[in-house]
C-alpha positions in Angstrom: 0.0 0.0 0.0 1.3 3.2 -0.8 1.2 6.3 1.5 2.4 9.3 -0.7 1.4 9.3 -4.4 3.1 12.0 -6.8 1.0 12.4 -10.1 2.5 14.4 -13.3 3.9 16.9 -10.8 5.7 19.7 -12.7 7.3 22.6 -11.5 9.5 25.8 -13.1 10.9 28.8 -11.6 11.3 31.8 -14.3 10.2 29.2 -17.2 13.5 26.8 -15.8 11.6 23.8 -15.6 12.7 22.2 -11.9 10.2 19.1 -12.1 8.9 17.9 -15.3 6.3 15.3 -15.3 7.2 13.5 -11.7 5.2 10.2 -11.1 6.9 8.4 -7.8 4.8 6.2 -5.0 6.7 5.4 -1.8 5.5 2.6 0.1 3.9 2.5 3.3 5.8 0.9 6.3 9.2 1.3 4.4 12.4 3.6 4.0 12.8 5.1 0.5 15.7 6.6 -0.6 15.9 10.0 -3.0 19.0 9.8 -5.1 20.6 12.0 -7.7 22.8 14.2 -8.6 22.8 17.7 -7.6 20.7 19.9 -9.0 18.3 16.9 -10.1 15.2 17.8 -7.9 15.2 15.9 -5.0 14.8 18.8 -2.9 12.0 20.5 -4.8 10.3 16.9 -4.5 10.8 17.1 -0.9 9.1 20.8 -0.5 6.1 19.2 -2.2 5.6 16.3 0.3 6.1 18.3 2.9 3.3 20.8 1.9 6.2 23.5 1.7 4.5 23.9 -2.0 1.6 23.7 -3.1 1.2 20.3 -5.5 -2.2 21.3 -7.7 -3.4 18.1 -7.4 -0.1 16.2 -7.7 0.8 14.7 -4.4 -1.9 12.2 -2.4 -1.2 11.4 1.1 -3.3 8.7 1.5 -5.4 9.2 -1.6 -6.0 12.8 -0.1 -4.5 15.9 -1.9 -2.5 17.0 0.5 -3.4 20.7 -0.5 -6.5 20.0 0.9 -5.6 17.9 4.4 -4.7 21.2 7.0 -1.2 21.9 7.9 -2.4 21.1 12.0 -3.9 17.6 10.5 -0.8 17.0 8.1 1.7 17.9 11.0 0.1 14.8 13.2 0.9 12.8 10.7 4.3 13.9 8.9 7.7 15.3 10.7 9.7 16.8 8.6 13.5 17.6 8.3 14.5 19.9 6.3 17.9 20.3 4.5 18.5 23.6 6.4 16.7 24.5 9.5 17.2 27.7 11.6 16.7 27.3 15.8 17.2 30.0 18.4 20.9 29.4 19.9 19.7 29.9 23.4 17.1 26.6 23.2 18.6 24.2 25.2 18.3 20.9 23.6 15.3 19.2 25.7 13.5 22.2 24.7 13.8 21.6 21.1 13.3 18.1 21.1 10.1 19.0 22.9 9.1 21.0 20.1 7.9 17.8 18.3 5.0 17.1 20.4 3.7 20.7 19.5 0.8 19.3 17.4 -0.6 17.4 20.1 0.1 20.2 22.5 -3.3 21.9 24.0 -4.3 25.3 23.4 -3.3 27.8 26.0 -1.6 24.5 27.7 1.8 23.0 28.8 3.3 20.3 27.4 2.1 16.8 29.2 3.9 14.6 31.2 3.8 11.7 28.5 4.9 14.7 26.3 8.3 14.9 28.3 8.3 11.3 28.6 8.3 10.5 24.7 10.9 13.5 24.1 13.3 12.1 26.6 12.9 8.5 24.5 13.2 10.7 21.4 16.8 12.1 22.9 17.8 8.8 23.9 16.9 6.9 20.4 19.8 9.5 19.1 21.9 9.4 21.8 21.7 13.1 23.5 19.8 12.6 26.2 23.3 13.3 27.9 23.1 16.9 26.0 19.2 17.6 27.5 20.6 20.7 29.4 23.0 22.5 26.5 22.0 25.3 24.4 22.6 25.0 20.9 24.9 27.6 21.0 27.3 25.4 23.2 27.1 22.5 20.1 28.9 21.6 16.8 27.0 21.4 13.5 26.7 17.5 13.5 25.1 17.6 17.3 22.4 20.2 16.4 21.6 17.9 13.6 21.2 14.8 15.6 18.8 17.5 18.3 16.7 18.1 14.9 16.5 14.1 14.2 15.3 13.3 17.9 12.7 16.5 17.5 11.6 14.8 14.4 10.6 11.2 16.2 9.5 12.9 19.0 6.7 14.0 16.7 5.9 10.2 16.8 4.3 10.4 13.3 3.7 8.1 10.6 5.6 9.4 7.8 9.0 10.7 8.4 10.6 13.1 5.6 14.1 14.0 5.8 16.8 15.7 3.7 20.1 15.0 3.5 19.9 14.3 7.4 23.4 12.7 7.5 25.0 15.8 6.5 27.8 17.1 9.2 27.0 13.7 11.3 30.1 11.4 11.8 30.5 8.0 10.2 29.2 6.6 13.4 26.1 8.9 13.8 25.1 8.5 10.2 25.0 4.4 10.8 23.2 4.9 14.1 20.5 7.0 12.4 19.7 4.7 10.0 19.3 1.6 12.5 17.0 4.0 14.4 15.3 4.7 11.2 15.1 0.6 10.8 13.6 0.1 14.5 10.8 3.0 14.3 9.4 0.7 11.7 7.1 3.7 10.1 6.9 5.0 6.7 10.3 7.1 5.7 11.3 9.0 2.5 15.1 10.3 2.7 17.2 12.2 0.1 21.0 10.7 0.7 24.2 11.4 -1.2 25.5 8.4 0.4 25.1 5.8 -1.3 26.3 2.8 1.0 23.5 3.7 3.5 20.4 3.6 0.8 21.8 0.2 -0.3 22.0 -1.1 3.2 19.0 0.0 4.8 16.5 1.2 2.2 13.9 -1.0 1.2 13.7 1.1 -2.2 14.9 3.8 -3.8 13.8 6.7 -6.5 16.2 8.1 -8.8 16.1 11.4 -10.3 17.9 12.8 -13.0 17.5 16.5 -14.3 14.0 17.4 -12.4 12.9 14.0 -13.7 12.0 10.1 -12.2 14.6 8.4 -14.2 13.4 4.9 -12.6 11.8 3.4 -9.0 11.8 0.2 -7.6 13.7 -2.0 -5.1 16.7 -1.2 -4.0 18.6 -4.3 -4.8 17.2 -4.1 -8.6 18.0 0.0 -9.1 21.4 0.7 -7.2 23.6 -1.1 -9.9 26.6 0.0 -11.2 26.3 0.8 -14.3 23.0 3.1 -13.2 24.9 4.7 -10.9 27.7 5.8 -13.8 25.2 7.1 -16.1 23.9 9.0 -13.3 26.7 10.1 -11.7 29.7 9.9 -14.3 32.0 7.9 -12.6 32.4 4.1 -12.3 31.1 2.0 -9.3 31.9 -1.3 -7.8 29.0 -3.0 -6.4 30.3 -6.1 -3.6 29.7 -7.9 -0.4 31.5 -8.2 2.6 30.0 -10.1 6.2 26.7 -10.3 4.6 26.4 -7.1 3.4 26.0 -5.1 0.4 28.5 -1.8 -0.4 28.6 0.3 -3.2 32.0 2.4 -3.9 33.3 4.9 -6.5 
């Protein structure tokens, strides 16, 4: 079953044509991958699922336009990471990680008790629950990030979107994000450069190439080597080490 739909989306800034004609389904219950080179639309994509854009009957959450679903109902539903996101430096982390339960939050009312409780599993999912009390202006790049990735499962939601989230994170941080991405078993759609992670712990992947869907479909059938060179302009080597599957440049 399929959660997000995208149907003959187009889009052009200035007559430049950004997205031409994207049709893409991601699956619910699974991780999908966004890959491309630069400049090939995977962010534009992005602002559309996230109801950043407007989609003109393009994108279906659920079989609903999602132009027509409310940003408070959406929000229940979808967390979102964006590629850049500005926080106040003074927030202290528990603060911000709280943030995610703010569309469950109570008008004119204080964050609950089970509120706290889910935000402190949140921090500890990403390992920071040692950082609760530091204010963002006390933290490197790749810490903020991994604040932003705990606010977004706070949120608890059933569709995760994120872009690029492994950018500034360490080798070690980037791996433990994706097994945490594994174990919260929802629905997530993730643009990634690297391409080791989407073949290890996507279950599929849609490439783009010049605002376009070049192809879709499981990742062990698209990330093959000699689609990644056309794609990309350089050879790969596709091979298997322990068990698992790594793709190299």
């Amino acid at each position: 079953m399929n959660i997000i739909e995208v149907k003959s989306l187009s889009y052009a800034i200035n007559g430049k044509k950004i997205l031409d004609n994207v049709n893409a389904v991601f699956a619910e219950g699974k991780i999908t991958a966004i890959i491309g080179a630069n400049g090939s639309g995977k962010s534009t994509l992005m602002s559309f699922l996230s109801k950043t854009r407007r989609s003109a009957n393009a994108v279906y959450f659920r079989g609903q336009d999602v132009d027509k679903i409310s940003a408070e109902h959406y929000a229940l539903q979808v967390s979102v990471l964006p590629q850049r996101q500005k926080m106040v430096a003074d927030f202290r982390v528990e603060d911000v990680v709280l943030m995610g339960r703010f569309p469950y939050k109570k008008k004119f009312r204080d964050y609950t008790a089970e509120d706290r409780k889910i935000s402190r599993r949140a921090m500890e999912s990403v390992g920071i629950i040692d950082m609760a009390k530091r204010k963002l202006s006390q933290m490197s790049g790749g810490e903020i990030q991994r604040v932003l990735i705990a606010k977004a499962l706070a949120q608890e939601p059933e569709l995760i979107l994120m872009d690029e989230p492994t950018n500034h994170l360490d080798v070690k941080y980037k791996l433990a994000l994706m097994k945490t991405l594994r174990a919260y078993g929802k629905t997530v759609i993730i643009v990634l450069h690297d391409l080791s992670l989407a073949i290890q712990y996507c279950d599929a992947v849609v490439v783009m190439v010049a605002g376009k869907v070049l192809t879709q479909g499981k990742t062990a059938e698209i990330m093959q080597p000699a689609l990644l060179e056309k794609i990309f302009g350089v050879p790969f080597v596709k091979f298997e080490r322990d068990g698992r599957t790594y793709i190299n440049y």
